[in-house]
Backbone as a ProteinNet text record, in pm:
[ID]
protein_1_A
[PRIMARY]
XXXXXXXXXXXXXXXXXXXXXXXXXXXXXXXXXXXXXXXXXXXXXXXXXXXXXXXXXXXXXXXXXXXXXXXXXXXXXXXXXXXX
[TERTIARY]
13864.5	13914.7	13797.7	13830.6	13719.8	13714.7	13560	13590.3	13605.1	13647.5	13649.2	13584.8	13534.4	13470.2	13544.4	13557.6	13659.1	13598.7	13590.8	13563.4	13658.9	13650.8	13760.9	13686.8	13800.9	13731.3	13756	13799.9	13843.6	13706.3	13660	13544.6	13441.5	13455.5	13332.4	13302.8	13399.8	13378.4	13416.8	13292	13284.5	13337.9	13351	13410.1	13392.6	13438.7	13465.4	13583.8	13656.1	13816	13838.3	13795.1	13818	13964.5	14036.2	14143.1	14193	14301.9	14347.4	14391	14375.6	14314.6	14429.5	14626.3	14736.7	14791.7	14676	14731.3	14704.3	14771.4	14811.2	14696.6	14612.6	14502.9	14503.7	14437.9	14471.2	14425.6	14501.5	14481.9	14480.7	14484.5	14504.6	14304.3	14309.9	14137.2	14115.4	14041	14045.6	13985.1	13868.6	13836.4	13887.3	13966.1	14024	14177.9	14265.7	14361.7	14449.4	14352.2	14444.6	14429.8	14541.3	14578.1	14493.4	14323.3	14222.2	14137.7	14180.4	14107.3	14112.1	14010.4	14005.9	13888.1	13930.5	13863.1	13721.8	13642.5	13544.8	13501.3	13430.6	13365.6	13275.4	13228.4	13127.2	13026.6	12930.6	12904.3	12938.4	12980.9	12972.2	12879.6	12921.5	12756.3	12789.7	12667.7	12665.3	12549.9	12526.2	12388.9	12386.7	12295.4	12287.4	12214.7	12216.6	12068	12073.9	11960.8	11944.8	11838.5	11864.5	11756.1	11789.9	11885.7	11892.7	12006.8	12122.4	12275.3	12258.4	12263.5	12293.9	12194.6	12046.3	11996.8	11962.3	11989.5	11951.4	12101.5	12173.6	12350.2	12389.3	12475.7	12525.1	12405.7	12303.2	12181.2	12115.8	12098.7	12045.6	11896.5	11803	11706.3	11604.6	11539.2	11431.3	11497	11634.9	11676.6	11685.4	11682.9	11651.8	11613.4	11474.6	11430.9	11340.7	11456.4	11423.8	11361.1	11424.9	11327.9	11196.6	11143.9	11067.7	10969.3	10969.1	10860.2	10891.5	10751	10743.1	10849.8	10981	11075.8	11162.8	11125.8	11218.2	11303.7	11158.2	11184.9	11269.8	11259.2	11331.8	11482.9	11478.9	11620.7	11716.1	11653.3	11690.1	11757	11706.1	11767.8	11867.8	11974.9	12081.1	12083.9	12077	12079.7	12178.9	12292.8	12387.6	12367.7	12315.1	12271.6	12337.8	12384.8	12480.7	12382.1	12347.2	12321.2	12315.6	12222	12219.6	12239.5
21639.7	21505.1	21412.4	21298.1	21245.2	21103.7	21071.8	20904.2	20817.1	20732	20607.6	20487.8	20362.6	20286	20195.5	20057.6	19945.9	19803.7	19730.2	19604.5	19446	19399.8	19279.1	19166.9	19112.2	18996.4	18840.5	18871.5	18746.8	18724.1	18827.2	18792.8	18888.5	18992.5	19049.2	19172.5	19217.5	19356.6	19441.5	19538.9	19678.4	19797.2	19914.3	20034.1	20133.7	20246.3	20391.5	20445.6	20520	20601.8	20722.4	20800.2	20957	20984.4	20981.7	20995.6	21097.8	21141.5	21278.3	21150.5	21242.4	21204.1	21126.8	21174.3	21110.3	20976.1	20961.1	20844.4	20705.2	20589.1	20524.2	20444.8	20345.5	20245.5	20199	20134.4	20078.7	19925.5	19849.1	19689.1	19605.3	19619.5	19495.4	19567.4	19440.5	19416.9	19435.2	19548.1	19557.6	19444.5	19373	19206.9	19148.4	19098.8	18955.1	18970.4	19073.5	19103.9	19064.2	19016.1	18957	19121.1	19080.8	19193.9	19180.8	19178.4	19174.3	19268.2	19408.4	19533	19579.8	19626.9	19635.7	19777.5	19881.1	20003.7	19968.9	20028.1	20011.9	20147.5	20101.5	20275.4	20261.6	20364.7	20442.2	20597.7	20647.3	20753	20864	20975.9	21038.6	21185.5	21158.1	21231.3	21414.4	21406.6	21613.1	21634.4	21755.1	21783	21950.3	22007.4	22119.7	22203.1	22262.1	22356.3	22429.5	22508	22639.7	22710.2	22805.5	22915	22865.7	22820.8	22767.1	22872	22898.5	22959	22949.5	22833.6	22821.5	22890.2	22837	22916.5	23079.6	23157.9	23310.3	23376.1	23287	23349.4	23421.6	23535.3	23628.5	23627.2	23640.1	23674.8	23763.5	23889.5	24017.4	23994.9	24085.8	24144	24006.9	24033.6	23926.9	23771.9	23704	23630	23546.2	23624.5	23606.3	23454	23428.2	23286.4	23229.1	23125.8	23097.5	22935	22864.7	22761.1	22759.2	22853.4	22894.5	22926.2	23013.1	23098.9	23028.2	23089.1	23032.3	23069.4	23119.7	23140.8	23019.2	22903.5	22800.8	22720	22732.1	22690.2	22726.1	22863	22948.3	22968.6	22943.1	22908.9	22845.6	22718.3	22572	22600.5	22712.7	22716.4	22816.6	22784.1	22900.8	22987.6	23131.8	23276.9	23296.1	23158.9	23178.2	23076.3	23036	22930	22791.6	22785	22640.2	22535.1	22430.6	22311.2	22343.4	22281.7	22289.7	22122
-2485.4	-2502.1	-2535.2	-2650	-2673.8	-2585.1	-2569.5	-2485.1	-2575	-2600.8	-2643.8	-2590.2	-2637.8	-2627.5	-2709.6	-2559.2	-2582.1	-2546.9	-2609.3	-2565.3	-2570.3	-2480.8	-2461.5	-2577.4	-2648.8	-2711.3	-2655.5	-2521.6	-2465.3	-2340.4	-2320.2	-2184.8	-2212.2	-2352.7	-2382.1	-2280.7	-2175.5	-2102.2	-2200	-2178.8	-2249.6	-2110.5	-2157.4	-2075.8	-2166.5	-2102.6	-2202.5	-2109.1	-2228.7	-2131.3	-2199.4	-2108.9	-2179.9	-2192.5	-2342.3	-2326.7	-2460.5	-2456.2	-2515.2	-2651.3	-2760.7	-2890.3	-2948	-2896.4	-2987.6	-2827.2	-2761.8	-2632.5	-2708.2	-2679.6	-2709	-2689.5	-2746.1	-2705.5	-2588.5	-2501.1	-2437.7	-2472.8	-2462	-2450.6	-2370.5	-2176.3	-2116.1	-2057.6	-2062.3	-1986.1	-1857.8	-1788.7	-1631.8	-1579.3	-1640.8	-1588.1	-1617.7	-1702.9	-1716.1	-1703.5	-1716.8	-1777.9	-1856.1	-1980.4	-2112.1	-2200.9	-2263.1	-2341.1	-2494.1	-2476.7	-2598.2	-2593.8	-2558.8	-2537	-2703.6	-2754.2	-2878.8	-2864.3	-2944.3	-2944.8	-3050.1	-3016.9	-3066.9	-3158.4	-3278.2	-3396.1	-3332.2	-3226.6	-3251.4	-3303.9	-3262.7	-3297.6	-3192.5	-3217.4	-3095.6	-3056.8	-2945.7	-2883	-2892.3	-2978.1	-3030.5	-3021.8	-2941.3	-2905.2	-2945.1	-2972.1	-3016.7	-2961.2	-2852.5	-2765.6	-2752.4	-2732	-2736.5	-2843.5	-2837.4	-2914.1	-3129.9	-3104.4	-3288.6	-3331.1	-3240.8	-3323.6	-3451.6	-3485.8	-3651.6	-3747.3	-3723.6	-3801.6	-3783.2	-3654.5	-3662.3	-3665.1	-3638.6	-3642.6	-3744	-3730.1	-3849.9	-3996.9	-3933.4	-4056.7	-4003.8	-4117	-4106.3	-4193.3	-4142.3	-4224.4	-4241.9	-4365.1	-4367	-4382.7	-4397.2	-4399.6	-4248.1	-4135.6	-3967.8	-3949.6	-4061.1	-3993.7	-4106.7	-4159.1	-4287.8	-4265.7	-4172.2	-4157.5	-4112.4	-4042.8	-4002.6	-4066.9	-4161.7	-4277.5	-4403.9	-4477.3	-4623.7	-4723.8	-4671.5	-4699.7	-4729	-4663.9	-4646.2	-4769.4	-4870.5	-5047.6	-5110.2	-5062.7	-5199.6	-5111.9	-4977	-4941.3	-5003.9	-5037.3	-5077.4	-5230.6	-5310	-5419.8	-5436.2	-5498.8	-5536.6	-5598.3	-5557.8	-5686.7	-5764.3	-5732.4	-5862.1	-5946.3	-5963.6	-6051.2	-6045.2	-5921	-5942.1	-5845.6	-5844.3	-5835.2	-5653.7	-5570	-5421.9	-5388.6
[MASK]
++++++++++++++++++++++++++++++++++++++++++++++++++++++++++++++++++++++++++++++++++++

């Protein structure tokens, strides 16, 4: 479930509400309780750790660790000839 991030435009309280993705906004303000709860865009938080899944994952042979080695260049370009 993702959180959301809401801020009142009547008294300016911010919050976050972890809520399941098709729930309904919420709009009344836990400080003021006028109904000016307004969801806020933000970014959301992805973190990636560990040993590097992505880059040693389902890769065999000298391909293993391409950011790593002077391999990294010739990664970057395509052996089918189409545009990277």
């Amino acid at each position: 479930m993702p959180i959301y991030e809401y801020e009142c435009k009547a008294c300016g309280h911010r919050l976050e509400k972890l809520q399941k993705i098709d729930a309904d906004p919420l709009t009344d303000c836990p400080a003021c309780e006028q109904s000016e709860l307004g969801r806020l865009v933000s970014a959301a938080g992805f973190r990636l750790a560990g040993g590097g899944w992505y880059e040693t994952d389902f890769k065999t042979g000298s391909k293993k660790n391409l950011a790593g080695g002077s391999d990294a260049a010739a990664g970057s370009s395509s052996k089918d000839g189409a545009a990277a």
